[in-house]
N, C-alpha and C positions, 0 to 999 in steps of 0.2 A: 762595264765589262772588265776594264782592265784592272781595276779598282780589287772586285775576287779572285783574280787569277793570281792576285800580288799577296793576298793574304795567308793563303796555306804556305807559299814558299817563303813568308815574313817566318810562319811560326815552325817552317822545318830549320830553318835556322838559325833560331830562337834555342831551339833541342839540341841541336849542333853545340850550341855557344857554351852548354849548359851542363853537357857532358861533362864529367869527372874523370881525369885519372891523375892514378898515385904512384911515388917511385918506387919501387918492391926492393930491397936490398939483394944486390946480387943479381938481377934480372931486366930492370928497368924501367919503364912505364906502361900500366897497366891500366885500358879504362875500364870504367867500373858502370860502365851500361847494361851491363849482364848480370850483375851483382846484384843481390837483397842486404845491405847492411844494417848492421847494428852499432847504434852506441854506446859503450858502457859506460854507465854513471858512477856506479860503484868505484870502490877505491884499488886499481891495481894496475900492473902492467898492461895490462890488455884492456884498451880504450877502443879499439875496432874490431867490428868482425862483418866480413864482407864476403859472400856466398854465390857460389855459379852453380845452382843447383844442378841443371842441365850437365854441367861439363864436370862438376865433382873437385872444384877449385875455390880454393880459398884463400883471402889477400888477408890478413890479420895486422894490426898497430898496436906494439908492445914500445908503450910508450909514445916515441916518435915516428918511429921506423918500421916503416911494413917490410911483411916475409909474406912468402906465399906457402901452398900446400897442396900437392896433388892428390888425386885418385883418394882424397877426404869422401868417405859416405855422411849422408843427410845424417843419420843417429849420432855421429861423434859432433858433427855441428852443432848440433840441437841441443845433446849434452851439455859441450863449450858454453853454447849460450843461457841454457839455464842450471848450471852451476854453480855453487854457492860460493866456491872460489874460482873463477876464472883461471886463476895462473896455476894453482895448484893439477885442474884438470889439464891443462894446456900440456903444464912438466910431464905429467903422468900419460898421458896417454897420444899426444899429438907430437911434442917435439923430438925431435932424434936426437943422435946422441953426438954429432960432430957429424959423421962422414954418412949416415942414414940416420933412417926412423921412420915407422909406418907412412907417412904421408910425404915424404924428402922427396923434392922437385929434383935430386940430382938424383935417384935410383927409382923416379914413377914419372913417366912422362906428364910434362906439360903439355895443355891440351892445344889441339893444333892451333885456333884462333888466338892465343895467348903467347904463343913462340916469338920469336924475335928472330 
């Protein structure tokens, strides 16, 4: 009997162990249990994209270093990711320009599970 009762809490903390997260620039550590990521193969700055559909956040790795992005809709996601330049979409329609830009975690709240 004891034998089952040890097995589901071996594999919840198996799950635990196993969890991801990453440092965001500027923000801090983010896990990425809620995220759908992507990796990109192809050749560019942008080697991750990593998706909270639900909360409309996005953890991106340009290059090394993740950034995040609020109040991102699923279509510019989608775009991002099946783009035939990745960075060039990225410039164009996703990063700001210094101080905003459609999705800048400093002028569109970050979602409450994600705050620090």
């Amino acid at each position: 009997m004891i034998k089952f009762s040890f097995l589901p809490a071996l594999a919840l903390v198996c799950q635990v162990a196993a969890a991801e997260t990453v440092q965001v620039k500027y923000h801090g550590g983010v896990s990425l249990d809620s995220f759908t990521c992507v990796e990109v193969k192809e050749s560019s700055d942008v080697s991750r994209i990593c998706y909270d559909r639900a909360e409309q956040y996005m953890v991106i790795r340009l290059k090394t270093t993740y950034y995040h992005y609020c109040e991102i809709d699923p279509a510019t996601v989608q775009g991002l990711q099946g783009a035939g330049s990745k960075r060039q979409f990225f410039e164009a329609r996703i990063r700001g320009s210094g101080s905003d830009g459609p999705f800048d975690c400093r002028t569109h709240p970050i979602p409450k599970k994600y705050r620090r």
